[in-house]
C-alpha positions, 0 to 999 in steps of 0.5 A, a space after each residue: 457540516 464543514 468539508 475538508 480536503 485531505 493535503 498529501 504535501 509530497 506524498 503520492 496518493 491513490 487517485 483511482 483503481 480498476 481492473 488491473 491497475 492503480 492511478 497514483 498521482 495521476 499515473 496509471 501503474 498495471 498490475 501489483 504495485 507498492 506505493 512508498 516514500 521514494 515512489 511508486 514500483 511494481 510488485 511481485 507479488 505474495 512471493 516477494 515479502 523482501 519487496 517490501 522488507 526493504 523498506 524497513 526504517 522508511 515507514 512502520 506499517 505496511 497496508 496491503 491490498 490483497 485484492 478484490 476480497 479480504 484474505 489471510 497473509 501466508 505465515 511465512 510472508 506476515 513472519 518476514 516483515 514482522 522479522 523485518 520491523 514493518 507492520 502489516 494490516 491487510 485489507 481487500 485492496 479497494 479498503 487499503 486504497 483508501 486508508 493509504 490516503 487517509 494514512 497520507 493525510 495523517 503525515 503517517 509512515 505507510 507504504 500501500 502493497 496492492 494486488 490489483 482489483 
C-alpha cells in the first residue's frame, strides 16, 4: 500500500484537539472556535448561527463539531444557515476535525465550527 500526504497548500488544518481547546496550524486556540478562509475565530457558541452565516459566499458547507457526543442542531440554529445558503453536517467534533482535513485536502469550500472535547 503506497502512503500519501494530504497538502493543505494555504489552508489551515486541524493539527490536534483536546479538553477545551483546538490546534490549528500549529496554534492552540481554547474553547469553541470556527475555522475558515480567512482564519481562525472564536466562537460563541449554538446561540450565534450568525457567526457563521456570515460566511455565506466563502464556502458551501459548513462541519460542526458539537462536541465529544454526536448531537441534534436547534432548528432554529440549522433554519438560519440553510436561510443563509450554507450547508451544515454535524458530527461529534473529533469526527468533524478530521473530515475538515480531508475536506481541505480536497481543495473543498468548508469551514469547521467546533464545540470543544
Amino acid at each position: 500500500m503506497q502512503m500519501t500526504d494530504m497538502q493543505f497548500g494555504a489552508a489551515r488544518p486541524v493539527d490536534g484537539y483536546g479538553p477545551g481547546f483546538f490546534r490549528v496550524a500549529g496554534e492552540v486556540h481554547h474553547g469553541p472556535m470556527i475555522a475558515a478562509p480567512d482564519g481562525v475565530h472564536p466562537w460563541r457558541g449554538m446561540e450565534a448561527p450568525e457567526e457563521i452565516a456570515a460566511l455565506a459566499g466563502q464556502v458551501d458547507v459548513v462541519l460542526l463539531g458539537t462536541g465529544a457526543d454526536p448531537a441534534h442542531l436547534p432548528a432554529e440554529f440549522r433554519a438560519a444557515l440553510e436561510e443563509a445558503g450554507i450547508g451544515v453536517d454535524a458530527m461529534a467534533s473529533p469526527s468533524a476535525c478530521r473530515t475538515y482535513n480531508v475536506c481541505l485536502a480536497e481543495g473543498r469550500r468548508v469551514a469547521l465550527a467546533a464545540l470543544p472535547v
